[in-house]
MDTraj code that builds the backbone (N, CA, C; nanometers):
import mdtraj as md
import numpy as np

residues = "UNK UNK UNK UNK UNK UNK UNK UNK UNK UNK UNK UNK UNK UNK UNK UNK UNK UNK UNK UNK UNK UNK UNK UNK UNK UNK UNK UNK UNK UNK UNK UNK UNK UNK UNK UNK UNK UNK UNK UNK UNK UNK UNK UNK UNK UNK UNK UNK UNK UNK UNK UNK UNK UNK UNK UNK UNK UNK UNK UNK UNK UNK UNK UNK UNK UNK UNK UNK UNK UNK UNK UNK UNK UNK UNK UNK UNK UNK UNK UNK UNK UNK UNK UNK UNK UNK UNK UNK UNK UNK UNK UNK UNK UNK UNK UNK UNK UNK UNK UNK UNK UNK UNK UNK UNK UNK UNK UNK UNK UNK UNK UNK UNK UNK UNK UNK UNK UNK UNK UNK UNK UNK UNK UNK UNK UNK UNK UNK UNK UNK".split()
xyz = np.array([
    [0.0835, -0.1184, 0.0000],
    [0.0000, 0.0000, 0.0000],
    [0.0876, 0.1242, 0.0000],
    [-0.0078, 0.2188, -0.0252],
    [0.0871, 0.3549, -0.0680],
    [0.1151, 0.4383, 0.0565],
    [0.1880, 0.4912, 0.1038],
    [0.2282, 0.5756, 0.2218],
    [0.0630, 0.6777, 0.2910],
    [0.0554, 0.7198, 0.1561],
    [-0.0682, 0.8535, 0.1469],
    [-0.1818, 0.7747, 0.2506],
    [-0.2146, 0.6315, 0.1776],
    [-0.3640, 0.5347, 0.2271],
    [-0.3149, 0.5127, 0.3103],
    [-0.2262, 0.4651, 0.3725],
    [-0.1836, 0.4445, 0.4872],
    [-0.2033, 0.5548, 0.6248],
    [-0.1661, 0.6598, 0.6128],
    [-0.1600, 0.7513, 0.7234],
    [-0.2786, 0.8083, 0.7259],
    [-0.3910, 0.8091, 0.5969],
    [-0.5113, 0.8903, 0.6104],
    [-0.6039, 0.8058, 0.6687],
    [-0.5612, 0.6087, 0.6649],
    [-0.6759, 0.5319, 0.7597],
    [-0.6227, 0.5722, 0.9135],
    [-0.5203, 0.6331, 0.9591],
    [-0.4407, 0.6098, 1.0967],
    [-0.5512, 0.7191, 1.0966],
    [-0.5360, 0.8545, 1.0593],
    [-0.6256, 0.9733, 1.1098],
    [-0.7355, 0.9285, 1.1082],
    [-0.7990, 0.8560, 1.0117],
    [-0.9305, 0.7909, 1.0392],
    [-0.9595, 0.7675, 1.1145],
    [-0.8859, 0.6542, 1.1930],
    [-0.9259, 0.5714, 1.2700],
    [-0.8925, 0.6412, 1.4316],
    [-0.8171, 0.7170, 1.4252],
    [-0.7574, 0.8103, 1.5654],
    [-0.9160, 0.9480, 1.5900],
    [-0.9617, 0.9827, 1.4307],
    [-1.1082, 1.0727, 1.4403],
    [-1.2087, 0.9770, 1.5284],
    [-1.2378, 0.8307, 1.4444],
    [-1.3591, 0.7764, 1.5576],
    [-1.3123, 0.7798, 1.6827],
    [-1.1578, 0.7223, 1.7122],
    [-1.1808, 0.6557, 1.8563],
    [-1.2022, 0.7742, 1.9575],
    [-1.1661, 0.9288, 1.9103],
    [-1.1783, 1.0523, 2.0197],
    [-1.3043, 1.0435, 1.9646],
    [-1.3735, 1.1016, 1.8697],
    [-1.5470, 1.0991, 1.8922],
    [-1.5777, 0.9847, 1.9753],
    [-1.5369, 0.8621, 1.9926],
    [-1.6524, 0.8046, 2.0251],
    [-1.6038, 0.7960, 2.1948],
    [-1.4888, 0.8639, 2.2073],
    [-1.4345, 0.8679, 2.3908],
    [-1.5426, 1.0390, 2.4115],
    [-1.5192, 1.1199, 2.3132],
    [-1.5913, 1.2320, 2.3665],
    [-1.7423, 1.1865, 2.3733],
    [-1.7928, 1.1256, 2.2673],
    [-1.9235, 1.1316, 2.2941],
    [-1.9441, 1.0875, 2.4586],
    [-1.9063, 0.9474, 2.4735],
    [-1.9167, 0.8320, 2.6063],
    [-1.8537, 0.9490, 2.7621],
    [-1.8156, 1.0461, 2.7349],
    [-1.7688, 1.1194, 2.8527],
    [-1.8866, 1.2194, 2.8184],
    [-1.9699, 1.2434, 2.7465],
    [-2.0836, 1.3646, 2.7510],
    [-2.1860, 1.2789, 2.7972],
    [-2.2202, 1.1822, 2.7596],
    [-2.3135, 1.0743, 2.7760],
    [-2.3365, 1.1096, 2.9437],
    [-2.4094, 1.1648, 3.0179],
    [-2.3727, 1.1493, 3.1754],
    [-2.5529, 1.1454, 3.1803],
    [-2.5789, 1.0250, 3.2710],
    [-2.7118, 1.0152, 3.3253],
    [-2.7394, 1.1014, 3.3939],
    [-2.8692, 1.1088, 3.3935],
    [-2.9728, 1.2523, 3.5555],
    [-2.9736, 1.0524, 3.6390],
    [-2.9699, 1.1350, 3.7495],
    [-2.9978, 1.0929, 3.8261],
    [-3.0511, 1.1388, 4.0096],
    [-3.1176, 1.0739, 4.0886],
    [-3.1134, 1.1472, 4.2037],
    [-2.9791, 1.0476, 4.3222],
    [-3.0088, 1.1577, 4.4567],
    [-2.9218, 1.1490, 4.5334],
    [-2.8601, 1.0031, 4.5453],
    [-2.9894, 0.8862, 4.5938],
    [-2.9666, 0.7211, 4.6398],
    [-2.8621, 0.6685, 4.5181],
    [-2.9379, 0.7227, 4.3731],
    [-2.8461, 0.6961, 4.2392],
    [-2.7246, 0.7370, 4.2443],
    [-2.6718, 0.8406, 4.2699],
    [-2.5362, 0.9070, 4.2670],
    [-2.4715, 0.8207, 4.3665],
    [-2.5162, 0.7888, 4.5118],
    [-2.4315, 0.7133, 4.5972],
    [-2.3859, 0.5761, 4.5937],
    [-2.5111, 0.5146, 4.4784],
    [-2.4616, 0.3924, 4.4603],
    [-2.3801, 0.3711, 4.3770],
    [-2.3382, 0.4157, 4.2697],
    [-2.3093, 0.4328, 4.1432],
    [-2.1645, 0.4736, 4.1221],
    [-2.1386, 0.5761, 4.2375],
    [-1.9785, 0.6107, 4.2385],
    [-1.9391, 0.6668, 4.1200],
    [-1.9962, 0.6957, 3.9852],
    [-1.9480, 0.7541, 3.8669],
    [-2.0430, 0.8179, 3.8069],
    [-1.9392, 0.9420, 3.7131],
    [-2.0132, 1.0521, 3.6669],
    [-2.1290, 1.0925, 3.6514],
    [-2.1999, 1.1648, 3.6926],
    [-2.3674, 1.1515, 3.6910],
    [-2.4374, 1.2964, 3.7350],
    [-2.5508, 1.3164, 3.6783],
    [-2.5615, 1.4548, 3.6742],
    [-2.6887, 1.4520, 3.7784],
    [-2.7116, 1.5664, 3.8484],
    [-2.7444, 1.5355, 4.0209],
    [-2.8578, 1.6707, 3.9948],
    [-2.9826, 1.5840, 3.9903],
    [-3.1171, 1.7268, 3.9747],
    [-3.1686, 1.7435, 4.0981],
    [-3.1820, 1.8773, 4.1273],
    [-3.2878, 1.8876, 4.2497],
    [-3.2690, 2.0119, 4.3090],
    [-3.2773, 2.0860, 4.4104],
    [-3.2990, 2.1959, 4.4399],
    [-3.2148, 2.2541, 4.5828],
    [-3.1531, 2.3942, 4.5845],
    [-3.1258, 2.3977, 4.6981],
    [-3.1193, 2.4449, 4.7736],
    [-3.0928, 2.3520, 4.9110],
    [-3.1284, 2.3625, 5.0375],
    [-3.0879, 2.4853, 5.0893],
    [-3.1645, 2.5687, 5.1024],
    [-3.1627, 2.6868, 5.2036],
    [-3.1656, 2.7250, 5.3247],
    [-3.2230, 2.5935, 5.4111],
    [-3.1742, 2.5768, 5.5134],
    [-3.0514, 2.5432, 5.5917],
    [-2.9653, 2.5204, 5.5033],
    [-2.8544, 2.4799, 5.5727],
    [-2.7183, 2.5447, 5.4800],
    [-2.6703, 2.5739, 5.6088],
    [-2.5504, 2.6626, 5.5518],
    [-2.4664, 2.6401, 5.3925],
    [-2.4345, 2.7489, 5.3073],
    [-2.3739, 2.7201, 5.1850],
    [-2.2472, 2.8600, 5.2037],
    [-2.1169, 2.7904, 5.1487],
    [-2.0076, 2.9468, 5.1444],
    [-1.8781, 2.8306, 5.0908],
    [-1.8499, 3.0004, 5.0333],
    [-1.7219, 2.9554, 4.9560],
    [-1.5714, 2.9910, 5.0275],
    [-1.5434, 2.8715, 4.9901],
    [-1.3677, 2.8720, 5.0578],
    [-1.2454, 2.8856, 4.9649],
    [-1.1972, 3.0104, 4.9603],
    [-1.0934, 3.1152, 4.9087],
    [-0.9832, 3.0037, 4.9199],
    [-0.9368, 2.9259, 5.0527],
    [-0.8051, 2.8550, 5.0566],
    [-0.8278, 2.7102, 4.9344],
    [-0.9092, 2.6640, 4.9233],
    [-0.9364, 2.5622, 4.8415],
    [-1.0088, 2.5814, 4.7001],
    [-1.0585, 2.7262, 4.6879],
    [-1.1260, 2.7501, 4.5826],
    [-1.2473, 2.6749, 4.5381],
    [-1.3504, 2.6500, 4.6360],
    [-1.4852, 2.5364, 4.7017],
    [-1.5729, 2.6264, 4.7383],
    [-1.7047, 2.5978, 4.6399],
    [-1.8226, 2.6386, 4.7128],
    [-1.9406, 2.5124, 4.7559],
    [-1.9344, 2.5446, 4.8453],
    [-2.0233, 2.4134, 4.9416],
    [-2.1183, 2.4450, 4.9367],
    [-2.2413, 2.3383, 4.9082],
    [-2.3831, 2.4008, 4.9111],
    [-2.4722, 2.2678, 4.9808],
    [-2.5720, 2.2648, 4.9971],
    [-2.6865, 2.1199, 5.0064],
    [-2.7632, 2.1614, 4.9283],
    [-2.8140, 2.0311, 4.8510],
    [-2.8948, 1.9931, 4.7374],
    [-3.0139, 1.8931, 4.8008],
    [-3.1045, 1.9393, 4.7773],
    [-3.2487, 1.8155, 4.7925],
    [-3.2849, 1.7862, 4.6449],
    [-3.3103, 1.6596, 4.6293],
    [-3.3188, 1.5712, 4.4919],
    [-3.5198, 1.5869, 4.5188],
    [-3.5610, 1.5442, 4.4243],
    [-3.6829, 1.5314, 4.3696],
    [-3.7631, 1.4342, 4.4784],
    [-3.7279, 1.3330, 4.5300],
    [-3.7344, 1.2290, 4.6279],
    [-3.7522, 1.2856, 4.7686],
    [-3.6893, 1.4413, 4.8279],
    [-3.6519, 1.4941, 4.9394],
    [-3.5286, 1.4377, 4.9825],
    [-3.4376, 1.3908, 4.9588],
    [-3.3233, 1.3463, 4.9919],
    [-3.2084, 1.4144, 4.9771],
    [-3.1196, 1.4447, 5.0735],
    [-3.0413, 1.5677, 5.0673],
    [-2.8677, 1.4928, 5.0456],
    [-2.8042, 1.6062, 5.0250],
    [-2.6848, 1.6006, 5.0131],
    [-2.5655, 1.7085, 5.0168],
    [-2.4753, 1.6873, 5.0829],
    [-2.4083, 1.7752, 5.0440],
    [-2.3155, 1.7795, 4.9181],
    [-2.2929, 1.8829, 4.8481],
    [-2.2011, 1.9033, 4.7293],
    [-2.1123, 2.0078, 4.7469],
    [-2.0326, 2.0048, 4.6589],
    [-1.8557, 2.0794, 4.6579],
    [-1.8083, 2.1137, 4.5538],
    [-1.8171, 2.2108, 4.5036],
    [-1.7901, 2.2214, 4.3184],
    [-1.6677, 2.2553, 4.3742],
    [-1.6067, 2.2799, 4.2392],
    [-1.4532, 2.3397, 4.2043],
    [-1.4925, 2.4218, 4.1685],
    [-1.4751, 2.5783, 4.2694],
    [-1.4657, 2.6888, 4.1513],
    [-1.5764, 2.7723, 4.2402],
    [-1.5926, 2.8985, 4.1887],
    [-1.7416, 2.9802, 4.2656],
    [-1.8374, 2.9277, 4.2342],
    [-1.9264, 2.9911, 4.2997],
    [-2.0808, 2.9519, 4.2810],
    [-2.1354, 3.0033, 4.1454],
    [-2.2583, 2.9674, 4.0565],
    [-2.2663, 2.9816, 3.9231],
    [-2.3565, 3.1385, 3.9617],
    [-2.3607, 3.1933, 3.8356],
    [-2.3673, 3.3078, 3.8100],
    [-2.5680, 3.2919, 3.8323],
    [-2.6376, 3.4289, 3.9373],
    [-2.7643, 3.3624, 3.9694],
    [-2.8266, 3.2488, 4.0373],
    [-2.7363, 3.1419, 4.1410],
    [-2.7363, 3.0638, 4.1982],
    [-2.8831, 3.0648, 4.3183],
    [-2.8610, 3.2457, 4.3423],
    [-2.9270, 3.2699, 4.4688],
    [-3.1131, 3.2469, 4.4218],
    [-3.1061, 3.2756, 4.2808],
    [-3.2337, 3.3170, 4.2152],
    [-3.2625, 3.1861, 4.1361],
    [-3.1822, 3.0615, 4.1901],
    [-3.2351, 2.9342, 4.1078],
    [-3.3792, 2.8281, 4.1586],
    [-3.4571, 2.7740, 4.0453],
    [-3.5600, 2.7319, 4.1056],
    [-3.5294, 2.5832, 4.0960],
    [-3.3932, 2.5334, 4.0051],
    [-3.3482, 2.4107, 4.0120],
    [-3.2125, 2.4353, 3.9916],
    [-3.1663, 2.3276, 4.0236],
    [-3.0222, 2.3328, 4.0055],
    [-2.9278, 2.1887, 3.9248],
    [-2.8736, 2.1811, 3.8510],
    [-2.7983, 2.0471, 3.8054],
    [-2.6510, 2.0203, 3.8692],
    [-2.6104, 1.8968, 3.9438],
    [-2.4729, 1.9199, 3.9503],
    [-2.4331, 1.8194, 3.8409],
    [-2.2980, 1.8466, 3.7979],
    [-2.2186, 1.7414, 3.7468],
    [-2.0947, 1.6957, 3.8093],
    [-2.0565, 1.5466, 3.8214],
    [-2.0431, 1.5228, 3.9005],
    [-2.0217, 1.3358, 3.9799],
    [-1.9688, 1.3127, 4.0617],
    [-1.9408, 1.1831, 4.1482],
    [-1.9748, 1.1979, 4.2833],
    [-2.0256, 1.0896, 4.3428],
    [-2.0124, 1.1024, 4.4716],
    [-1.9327, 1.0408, 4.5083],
    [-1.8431, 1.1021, 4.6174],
    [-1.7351, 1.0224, 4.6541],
    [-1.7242, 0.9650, 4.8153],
    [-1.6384, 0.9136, 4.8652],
    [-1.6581, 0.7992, 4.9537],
    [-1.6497, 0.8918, 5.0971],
    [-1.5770, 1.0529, 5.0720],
    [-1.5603, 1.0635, 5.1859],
    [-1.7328, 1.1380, 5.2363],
    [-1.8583, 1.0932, 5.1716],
    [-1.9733, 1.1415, 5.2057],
    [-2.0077, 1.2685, 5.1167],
    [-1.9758, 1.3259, 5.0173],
    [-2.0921, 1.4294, 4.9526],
    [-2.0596, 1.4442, 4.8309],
    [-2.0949, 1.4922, 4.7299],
    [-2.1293, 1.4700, 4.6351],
    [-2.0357, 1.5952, 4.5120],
    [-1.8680, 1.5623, 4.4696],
    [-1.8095, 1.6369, 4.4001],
    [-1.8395, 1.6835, 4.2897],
    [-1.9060, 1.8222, 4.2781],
    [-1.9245, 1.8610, 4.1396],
    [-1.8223, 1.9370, 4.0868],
    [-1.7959, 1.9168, 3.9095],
    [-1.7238, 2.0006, 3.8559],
    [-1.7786, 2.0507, 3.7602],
    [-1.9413, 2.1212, 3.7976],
    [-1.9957, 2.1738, 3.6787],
    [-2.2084, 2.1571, 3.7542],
    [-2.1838, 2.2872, 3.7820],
    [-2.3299, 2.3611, 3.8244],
    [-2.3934, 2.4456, 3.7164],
    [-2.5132, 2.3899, 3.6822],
    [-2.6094, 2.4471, 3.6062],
    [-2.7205, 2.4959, 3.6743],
    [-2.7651, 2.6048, 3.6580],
    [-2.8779, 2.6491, 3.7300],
    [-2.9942, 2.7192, 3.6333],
    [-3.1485, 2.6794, 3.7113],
    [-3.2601, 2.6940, 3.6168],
    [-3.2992, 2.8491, 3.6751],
    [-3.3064, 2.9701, 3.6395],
    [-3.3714, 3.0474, 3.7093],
    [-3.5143, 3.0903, 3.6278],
    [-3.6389, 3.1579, 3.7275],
    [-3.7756, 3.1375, 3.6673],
    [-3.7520, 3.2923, 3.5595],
    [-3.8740, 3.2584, 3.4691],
    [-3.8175, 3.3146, 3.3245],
    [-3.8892, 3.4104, 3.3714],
    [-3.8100, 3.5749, 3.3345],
    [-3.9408, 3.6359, 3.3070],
    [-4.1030, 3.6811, 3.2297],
    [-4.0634, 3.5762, 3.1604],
    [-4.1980, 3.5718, 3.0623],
    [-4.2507, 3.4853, 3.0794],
    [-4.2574, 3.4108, 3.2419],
    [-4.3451, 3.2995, 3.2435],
    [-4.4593, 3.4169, 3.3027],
    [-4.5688, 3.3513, 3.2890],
    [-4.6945, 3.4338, 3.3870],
    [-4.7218, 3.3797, 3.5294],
    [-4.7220, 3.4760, 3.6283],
    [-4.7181, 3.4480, 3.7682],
    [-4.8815, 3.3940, 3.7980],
    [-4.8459, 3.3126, 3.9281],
    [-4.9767, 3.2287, 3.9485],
    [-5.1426, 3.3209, 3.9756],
    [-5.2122, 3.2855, 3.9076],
    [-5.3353, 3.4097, 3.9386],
    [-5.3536, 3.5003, 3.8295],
    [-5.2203, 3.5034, 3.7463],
    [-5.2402, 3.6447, 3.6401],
    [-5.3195, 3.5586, 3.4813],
    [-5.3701, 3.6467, 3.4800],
    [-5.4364, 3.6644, 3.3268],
    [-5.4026, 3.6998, 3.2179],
    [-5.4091, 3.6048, 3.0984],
    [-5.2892, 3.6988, 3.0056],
    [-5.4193, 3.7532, 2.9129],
    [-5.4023, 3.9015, 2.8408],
    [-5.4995, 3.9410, 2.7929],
    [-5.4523, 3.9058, 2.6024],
    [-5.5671, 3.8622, 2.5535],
    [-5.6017, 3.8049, 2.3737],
    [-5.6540, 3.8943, 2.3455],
    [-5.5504, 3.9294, 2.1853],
    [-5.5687, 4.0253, 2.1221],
    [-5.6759, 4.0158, 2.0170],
])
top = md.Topology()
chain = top.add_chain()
for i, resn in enumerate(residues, 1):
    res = top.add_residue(resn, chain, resSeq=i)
    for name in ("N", "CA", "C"):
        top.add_atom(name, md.element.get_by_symbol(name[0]), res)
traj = md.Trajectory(xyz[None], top)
């Protein structure tokens, strides 16, 4: 075979195997809290949070600590890398991404937050047809 066919199946074949490692690392299940603890791997963590219990960020480690209640009522604590996401305070859900790990709460490296739209219509209001 000719040099040329040769090196353009290597790139070929080097294009699928990163698509198909990137796809399988985006691939991350929802799951809730009981799911994340059993599971030990990557998994994306829905539910809402806890305002009752203390949340703050730590400057020496660069950690913002928060508690999360899952859909179930089941709580947890979580630990991103990094500040808190932009509107955190004004979220009506929250996503972590993320492992739980062994020493008890739940490491995220990647907080998504839902905040309510302003063009939803508030409960009671009437929208007026033109």
């Amino acid at each position: 075979m000719r040099p040329k066919v040769i090196i353009a199946s290597i790139v070929v074949v080097l294009f699928i195997i990163f698509g198909s490692y990137s796809f399988l690392q985006s691939n991350v299940e929802y799951t809730d809290v009981a799911g994340a603890m059993q599971k030990h791997k990557k998994v994306q963590l829905k539910g809402s949070w806890d305002k009752t219990k203390e949340s703050y960020f730590n400057p020496a480690t660069s950690q913002f600590t928060f508690y999360l209640i899952d859909d179930a009522g089941r709580g947890c604590k979580v630990v991103l890398d990094g500040a808190a996401p932009n509107n955190f305070e004004l979220a009506t859900s929250v996503v972590a991404k993320g492992r739980y790990v062994e020493e008890g709460y739940f490491h995220a490296t990647e907080v998504l937050t839902k905040c309510p739209s302003k063009y939803e219509a508030q409960p009671g209001e009437v929208m007026k047809q033109s």
